[in-house]
VEXPAFI-489398 format. One record per residue (C-alpha): x, y negated, z; residue number from 1. Coordinates in nm, 2 decimals, padded with zeros to 4 digits. Example, Ala and Ser with C-alpha at 12.3 -4.5 7.8 and 13.67 -1.06 7.14 Angstrom:
# VEXPAFI-489398
+--------+--------+--------+-----+
!   east !  north !     up !  nr !
+--------+--------+--------+-----+
!  01.23 !  00.45 !  00.78 !   1 !
!  01.37 !  00.11 !  00.71 !   2 !
+--------+--------+--------+-----+
This chain:
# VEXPAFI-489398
+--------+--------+--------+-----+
!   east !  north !     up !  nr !
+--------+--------+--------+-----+
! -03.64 ! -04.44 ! -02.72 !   1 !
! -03.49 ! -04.13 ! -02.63 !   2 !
! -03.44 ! -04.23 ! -02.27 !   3 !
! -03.84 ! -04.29 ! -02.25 !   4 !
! -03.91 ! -03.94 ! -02.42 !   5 !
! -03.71 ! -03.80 ! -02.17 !   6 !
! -03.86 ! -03.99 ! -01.88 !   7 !
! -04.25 ! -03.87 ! -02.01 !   8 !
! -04.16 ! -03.52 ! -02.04 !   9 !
! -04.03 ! -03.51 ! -01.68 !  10 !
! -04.27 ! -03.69 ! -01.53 !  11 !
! -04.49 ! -03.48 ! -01.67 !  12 !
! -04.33 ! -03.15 ! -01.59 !  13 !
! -04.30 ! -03.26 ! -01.19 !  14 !
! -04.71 ! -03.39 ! -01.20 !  15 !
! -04.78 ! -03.03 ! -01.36 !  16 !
! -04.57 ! -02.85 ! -01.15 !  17 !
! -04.64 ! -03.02 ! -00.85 !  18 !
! -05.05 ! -02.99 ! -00.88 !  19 !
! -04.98 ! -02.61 ! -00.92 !  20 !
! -04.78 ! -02.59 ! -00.64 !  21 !
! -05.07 ! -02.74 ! -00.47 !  22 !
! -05.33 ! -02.52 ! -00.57 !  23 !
! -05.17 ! -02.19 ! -00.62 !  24 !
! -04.87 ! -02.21 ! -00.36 !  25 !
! -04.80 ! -01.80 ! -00.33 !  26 !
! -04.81 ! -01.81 ! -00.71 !  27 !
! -04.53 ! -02.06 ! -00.74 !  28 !
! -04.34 ! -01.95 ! -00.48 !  29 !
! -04.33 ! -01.63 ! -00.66 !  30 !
! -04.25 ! -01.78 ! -01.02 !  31 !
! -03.94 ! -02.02 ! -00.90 !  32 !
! -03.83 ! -01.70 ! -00.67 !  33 !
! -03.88 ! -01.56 ! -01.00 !  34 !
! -03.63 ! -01.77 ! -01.16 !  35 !
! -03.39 ! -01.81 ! -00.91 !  36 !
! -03.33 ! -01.43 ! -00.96 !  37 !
! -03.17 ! -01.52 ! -01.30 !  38 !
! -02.93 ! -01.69 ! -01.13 !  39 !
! -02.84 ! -01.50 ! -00.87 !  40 !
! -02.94 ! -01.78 ! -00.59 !  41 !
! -03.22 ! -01.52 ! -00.45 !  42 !
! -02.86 ! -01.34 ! -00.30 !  43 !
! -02.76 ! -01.57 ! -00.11 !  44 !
! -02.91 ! -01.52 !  00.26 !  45 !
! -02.86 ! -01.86 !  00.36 !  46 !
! -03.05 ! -02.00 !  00.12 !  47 !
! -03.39 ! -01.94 !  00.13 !  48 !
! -03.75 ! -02.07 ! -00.03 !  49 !
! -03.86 ! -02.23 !  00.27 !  50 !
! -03.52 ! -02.49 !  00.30 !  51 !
! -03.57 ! -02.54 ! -00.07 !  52 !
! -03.87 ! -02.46 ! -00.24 !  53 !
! -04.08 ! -02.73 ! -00.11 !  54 !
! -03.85 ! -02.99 ! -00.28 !  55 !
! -03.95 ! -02.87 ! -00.61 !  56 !
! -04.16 ! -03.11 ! -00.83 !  57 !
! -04.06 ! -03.39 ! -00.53 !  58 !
! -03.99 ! -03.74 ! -00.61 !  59 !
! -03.62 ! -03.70 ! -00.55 !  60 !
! -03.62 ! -03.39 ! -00.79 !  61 !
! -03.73 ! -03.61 ! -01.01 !  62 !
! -03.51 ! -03.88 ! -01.03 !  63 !
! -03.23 ! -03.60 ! -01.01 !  64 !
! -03.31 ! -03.45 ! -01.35 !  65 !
! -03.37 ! -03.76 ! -01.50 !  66 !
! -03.04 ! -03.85 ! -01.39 !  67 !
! -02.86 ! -03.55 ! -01.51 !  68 !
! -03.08 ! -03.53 ! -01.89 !  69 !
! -03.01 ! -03.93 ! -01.92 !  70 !
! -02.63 ! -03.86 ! -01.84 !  71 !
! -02.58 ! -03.57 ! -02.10 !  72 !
! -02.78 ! -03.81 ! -02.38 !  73 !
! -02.40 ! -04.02 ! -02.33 !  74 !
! -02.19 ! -03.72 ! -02.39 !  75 !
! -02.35 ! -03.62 ! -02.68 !  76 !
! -02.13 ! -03.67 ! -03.02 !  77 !
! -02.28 ! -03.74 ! -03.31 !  78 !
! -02.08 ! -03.74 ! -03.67 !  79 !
! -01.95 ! -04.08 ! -03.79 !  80 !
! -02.01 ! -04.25 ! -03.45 !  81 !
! -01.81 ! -04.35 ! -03.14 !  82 !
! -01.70 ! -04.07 ! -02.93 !  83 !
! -01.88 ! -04.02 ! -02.64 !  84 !
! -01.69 ! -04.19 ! -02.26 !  85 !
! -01.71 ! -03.84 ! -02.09 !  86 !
! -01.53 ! -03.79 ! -01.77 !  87 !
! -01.23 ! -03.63 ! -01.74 !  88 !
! -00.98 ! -03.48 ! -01.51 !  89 !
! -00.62 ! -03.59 ! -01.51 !  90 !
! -00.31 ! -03.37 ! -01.41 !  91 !
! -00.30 ! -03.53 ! -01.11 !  92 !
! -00.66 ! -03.47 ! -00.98 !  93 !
! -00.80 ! -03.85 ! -01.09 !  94 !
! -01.14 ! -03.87 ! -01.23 !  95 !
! -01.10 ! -04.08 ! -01.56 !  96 !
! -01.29 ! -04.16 ! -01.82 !  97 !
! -01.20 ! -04.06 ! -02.16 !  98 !
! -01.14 ! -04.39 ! -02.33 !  99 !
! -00.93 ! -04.44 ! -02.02 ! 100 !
! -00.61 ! -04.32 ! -02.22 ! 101 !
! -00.70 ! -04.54 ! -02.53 ! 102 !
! -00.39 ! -04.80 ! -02.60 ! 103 !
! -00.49 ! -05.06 ! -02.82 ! 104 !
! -00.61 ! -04.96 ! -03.16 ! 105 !
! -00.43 ! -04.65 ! -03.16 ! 106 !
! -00.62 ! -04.30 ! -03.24 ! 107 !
! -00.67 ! -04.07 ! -02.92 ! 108 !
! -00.57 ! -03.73 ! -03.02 ! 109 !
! -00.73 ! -03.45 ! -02.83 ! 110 !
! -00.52 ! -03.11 ! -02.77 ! 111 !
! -00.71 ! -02.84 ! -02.67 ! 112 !
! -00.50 ! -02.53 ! -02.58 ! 113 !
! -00.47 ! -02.25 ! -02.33 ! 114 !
! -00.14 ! -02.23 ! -02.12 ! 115 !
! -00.18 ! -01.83 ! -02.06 ! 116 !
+--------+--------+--------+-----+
């Protein structure tokens, strides 16, 4: 269910944004410029509207976000349910999941800690 809700609101958003980038292009341009500038992209001289801009609202920006809103739906934990399989990094580099390191029934301890 949540997967769908997710899927509508997107779908939507992209239709939306994409119509008004349609009929009022100088006005978009100016709001996601807008944006960017709260992140600092707007700094960067390689990167500019026209390489980018246009891909806004697209089909494949689509998918993309719905990709990346369906994956953080896994790695959210909820109280008194299984512990979400979120990828981890190993000492040596190795992307690994996190029940990777289970061993049979045995609890998984995590240790959180600084070394500085």
């Amino acid at each position: 269910l949540q997967k769908i809700l997710i899927l509508l609101h997107v779908t939507t958003c992209a239709v939306v944004g994409k119509t008004l980038m349609i009929l009022f292009p100088n006005a978009m341009k100016r709001y996601i410029l807008k944006q960017g500038e709260k992140s600092r992209m707007n700094e960067n001289p390689k990167f500019s509207y026209e390489n980018w801009g246009p891909t806004f609202f697209s089909f494949k920006y689509l998918l993309f976000v719905l990709k990346v809103k369906w994956k953080r739906l896994e790695d959210e934990a909820y109280e008194g349910h299984s512990a979400p399989n979120t990828p981890v990094v190993a000492f040596n580099g190795e992307v690994r999941h996190l029940l990777d390191f289970m061993q049979d029934n045995r609890p998984l301890i995590l240790n959180f800690g600084s070394c500085t």
